[in-house]
N, C-alpha and C positions, 0 to 999 in steps of 0.2 A: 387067449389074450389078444391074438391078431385082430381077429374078428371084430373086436370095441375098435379099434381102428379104421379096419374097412369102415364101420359106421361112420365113424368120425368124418371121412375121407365123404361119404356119400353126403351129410348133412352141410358142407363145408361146400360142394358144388352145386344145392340146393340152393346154400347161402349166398355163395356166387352171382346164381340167376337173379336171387331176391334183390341184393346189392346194386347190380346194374341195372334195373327195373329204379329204385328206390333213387342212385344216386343221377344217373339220368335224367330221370325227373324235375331231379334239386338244377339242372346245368342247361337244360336245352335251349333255355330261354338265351344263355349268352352267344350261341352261333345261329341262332335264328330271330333275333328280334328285328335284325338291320334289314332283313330280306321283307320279313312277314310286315312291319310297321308302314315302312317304303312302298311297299306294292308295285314293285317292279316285275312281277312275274304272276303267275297263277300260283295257287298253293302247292299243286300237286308237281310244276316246275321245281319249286324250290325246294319240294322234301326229296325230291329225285338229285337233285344239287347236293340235299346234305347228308343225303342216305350214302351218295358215293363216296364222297370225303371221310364217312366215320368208318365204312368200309375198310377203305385204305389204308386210312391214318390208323387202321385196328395193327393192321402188318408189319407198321415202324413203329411199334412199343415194343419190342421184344425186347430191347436196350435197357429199357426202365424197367423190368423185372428185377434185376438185380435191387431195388431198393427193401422190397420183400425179404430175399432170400439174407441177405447182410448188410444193407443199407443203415440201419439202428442200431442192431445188436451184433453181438461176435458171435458164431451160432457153434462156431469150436466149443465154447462153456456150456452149451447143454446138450444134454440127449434128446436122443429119438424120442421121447416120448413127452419131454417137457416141452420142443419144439412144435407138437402138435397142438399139446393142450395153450401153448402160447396162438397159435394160428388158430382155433379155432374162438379162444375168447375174444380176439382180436375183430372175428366178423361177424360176430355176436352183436358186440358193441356197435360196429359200424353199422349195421344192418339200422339197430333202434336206436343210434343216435340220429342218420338221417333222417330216419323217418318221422322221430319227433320234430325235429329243425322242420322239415316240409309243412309237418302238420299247422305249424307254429305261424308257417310264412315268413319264417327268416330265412337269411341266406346262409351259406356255410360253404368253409371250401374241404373239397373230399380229399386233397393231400391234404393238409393240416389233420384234418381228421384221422386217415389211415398212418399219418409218420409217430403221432403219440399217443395212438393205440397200442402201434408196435413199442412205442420207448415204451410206456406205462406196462404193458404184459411181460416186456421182460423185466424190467425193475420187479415187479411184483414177482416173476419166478426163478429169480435173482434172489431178492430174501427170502424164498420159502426154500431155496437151496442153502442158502448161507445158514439160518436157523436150522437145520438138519444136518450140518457135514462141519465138517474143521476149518471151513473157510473165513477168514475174519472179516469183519462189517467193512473193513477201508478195504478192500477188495472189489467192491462192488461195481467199482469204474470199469473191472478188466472186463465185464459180461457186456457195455455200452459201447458199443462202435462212437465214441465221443466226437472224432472227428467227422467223419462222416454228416452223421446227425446235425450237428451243425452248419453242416455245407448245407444241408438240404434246407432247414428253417432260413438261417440266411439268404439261401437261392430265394423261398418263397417272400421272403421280405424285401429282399431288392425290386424281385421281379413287379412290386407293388407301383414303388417311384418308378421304374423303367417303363413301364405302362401310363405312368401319371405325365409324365413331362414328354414322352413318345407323344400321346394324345396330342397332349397341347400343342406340341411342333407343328405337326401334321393339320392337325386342325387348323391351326395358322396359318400355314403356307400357301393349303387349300383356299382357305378361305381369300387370303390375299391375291390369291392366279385369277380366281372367277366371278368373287362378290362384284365387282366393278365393271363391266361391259363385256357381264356375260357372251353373251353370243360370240360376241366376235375374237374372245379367247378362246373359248371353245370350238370354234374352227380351228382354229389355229392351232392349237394345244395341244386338243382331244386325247389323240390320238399316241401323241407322246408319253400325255399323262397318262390313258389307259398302258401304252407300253411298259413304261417303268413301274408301273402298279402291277400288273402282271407279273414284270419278270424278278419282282423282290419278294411275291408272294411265293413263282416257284425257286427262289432260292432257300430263303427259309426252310418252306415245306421236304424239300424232294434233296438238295442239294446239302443242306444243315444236317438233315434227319434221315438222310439215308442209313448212317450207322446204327439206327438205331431198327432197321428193316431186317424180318425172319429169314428173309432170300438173300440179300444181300452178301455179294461174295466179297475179299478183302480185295484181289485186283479190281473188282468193281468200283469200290471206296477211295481205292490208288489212283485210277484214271481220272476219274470226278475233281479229284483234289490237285491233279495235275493241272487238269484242264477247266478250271475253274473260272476264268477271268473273260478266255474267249469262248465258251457259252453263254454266259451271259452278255458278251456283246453281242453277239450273234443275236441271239433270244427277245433282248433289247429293240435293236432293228428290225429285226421281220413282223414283231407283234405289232412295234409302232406301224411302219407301213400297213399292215393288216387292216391294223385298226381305223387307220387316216380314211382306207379306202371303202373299208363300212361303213363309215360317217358322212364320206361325203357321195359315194355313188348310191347307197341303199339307205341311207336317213337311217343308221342305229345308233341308237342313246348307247356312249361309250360309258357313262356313269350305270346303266343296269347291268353289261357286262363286269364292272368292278366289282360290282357291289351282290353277283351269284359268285366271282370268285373268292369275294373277301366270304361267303357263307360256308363254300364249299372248305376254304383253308382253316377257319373257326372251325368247322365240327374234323374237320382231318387234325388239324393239332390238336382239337379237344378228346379224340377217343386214341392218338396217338401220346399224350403226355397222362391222360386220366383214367387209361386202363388198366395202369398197375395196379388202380386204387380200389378197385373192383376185383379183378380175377388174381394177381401178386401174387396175394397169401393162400389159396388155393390152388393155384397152380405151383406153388414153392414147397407145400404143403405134399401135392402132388410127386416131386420131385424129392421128397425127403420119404417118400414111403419105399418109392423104387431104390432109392440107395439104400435103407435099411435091410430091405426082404434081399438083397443081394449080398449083403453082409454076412448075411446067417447068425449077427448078434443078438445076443439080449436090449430091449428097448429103453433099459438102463444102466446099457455097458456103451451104447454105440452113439457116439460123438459124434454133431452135426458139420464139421468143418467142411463138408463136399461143398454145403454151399455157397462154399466163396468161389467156385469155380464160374466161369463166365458158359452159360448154357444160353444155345435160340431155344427162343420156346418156339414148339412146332408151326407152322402157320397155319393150321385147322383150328388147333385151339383159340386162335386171334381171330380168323375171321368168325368162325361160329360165334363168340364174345362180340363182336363187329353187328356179326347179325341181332343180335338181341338189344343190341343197345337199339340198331333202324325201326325193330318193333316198339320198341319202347318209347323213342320221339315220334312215332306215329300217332300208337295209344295215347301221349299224353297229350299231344296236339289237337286231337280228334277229339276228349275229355276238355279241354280247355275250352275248344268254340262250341263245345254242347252247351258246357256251363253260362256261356256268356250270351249264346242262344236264350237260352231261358229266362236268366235275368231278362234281358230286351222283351220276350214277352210278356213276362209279369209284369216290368213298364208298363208294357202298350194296353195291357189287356184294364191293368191300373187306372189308366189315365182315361184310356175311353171309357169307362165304368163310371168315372165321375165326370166326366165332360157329359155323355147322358143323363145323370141323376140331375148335374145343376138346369141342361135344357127343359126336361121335364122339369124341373120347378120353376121356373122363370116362365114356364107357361101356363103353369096353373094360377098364378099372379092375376091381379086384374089389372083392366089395361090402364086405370087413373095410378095404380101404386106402380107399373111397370116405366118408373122414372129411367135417365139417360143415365143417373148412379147406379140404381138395382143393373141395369140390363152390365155395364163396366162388374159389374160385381159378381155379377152371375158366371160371365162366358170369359169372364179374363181370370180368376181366382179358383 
């Protein structure tokens, strides 16, 4: 009986691989459009920019695990075995619902996806428990982490307008500093505005999100949050000066330094907040077998409640996860300008094919019909 497991266990880290291949795909474009449209760097700059960030940002999701393991459902209400067969239909679904949405050319976001997958599989082995057992239908709330689940839909709703009216701020404020006599704000400025743009991108990143790091120790967390006010004046100051004196003794555009770290910060919070969505439930999945075969119980005696406990996932498993995602926004980046390669040839190859056919017949013409319309008609149409 173990054995069907192990499989389980094995098609499920398969699954994994397929997922962060698949869901990558769907997402690359939003920490790398600003870099790549811009052309503030060479290509191979910038995927060196966001290969580091997803690296890293792999190592501070250990935190967001827990949305897997008990974030939706109460995992106390079922066993070992129904836990499985929940996690494993779970990335099933995810696997070809992405894949369809990509194939499609829509957009989709992979939390929303992965949080009611999880609601929906267990609602579903929820009533196939309740229709088997003495448990009544209005019962069926105790098996939903109710609160939770809605923390997290709410989070991702808000997070929508806090993005919308952030933009517009920002945008505004920008635009108001520099639209009107550029240059000589940008002396002036530069340097500041690159400082404070740096040191809220590493507060966010590194200072926010440190709790949420595999290595991270709690005295580590403690001093951060002590000292909190004066590293960032600190960090404030020396970047601006830094910056001022790039600008003006070596002529560096302080706007392309912002804009590799705004790249770098997109793909570090994009595989630190959207790696649960990918590895989670196989890694939770992972973590419910070890507690089972330790138990020595039956796989429909033995109750999942370990996993409310708060566990780091180890941090091999985050960066090897880290690494695949770097191959993955390579693959699809490299795929993308082949595709786009090609169309432009078929243009070119298009256009000069009939720009030839109409020369050659405009000169087979004779020269009383080769009027000043035909020749307009020929080489312009």
């Amino acid at each position: 009986m173990e054995s069907i497991f192990l499989l389980i266990l094995v098609f499920l880290a398969i699954l994994a691989a397929v997922d962060l291949f698949v869901g990558v795909s769907n997402d690359a474009v939003n920490f790398l459009n600003s870099a790549i449209g811009s052309r503030i760097a060479s290509f191979k700059v910038i995927m060196v920019v966001a290969s580091i960030g997803v690296l890293l940002g792999s190592t501070f999701s250990s935190g967001m695990m827990e949305i897997a393991r008990s974030g939706v459902f109460n995992p106390e209400m079922f066993t070992f075995n129904e836990i499985i067969i929940i996690f494993f239909a779970v990335m099933i679904t995810d696997v070809l619902l992405l894949d369809a949405f990509n194939s499609m050319g829509l957009p989709t976001s992979t939390t929303v996806s992965i949080v009611f997958e999880l609601l929906g599989g267990a609602v579903a082995a929820a009533l196939i428990k309740i229709s088997t057992s003495d448990i009544l239908l209005s019962q069926l709330g105790d098996f939903i982490n109710s609160q939770k689940a809605l923390a997290i839909v709410s989070g991702i709703l808000i997070s929508v307008v806090v993005a919308f009216v952030a933009g517009v701020v920002v945008q505004y404020i920008t635009r108001l500093i520099f639209t009107f006599h550029y240059e000589r704000m940008y002396r002036r400025i530069g340097g500041i505005f690159g400082g404070l743009s740096l040191t809220a991108i590493f507060y966010f990143l590194i200072m926010k999100g440190a709790k949420g790091a595999s290595f991270m120790k709690p005295e580590y967390l403690a001093w951060i949050n002590a000292h909190t006010l004066p590293i960032l004046l600190v960090l404030f100051a020396g970047l601006s000066v830094v910056l001022h004196l790039l600008m003006v003794r070596r002529g560096v555009n302080i706007f392309k330094i912002v804009i590799l770290a705004g790249t770098f910060a997109l793909a570090f919070a994009f595989a630190g907040n959207d790696l649960v969505n990918f590895v989670g439930v196989p890694l939770a999945a992972w973590e419910s077998w070890q507690q089972f075969t330790a138990s020595g119980m039956a796989v429909d005696a033995f109750t999942m409640e370990g996993l409310r406990k708060a566990v780091q996932t180890p941090t091999f498993y985050l960066l090897l996860s880290g690494l695949i995602m770097v191959l993955t926004v390579l693959l699809y980046l490299l795929k993308s300008i082949h595709n786009w390669t090609n169309r432009f040839n078929a243009n070119f190859l298009l256009h000069r094919g009939r720009f030839h056919f109409l020369r050659k017949e405009s000169q087979s013409l004779p020269l009383h019909r080769l009027t000043p319309w035909n020749s307009r008609h020929c080489f312009l149409n």
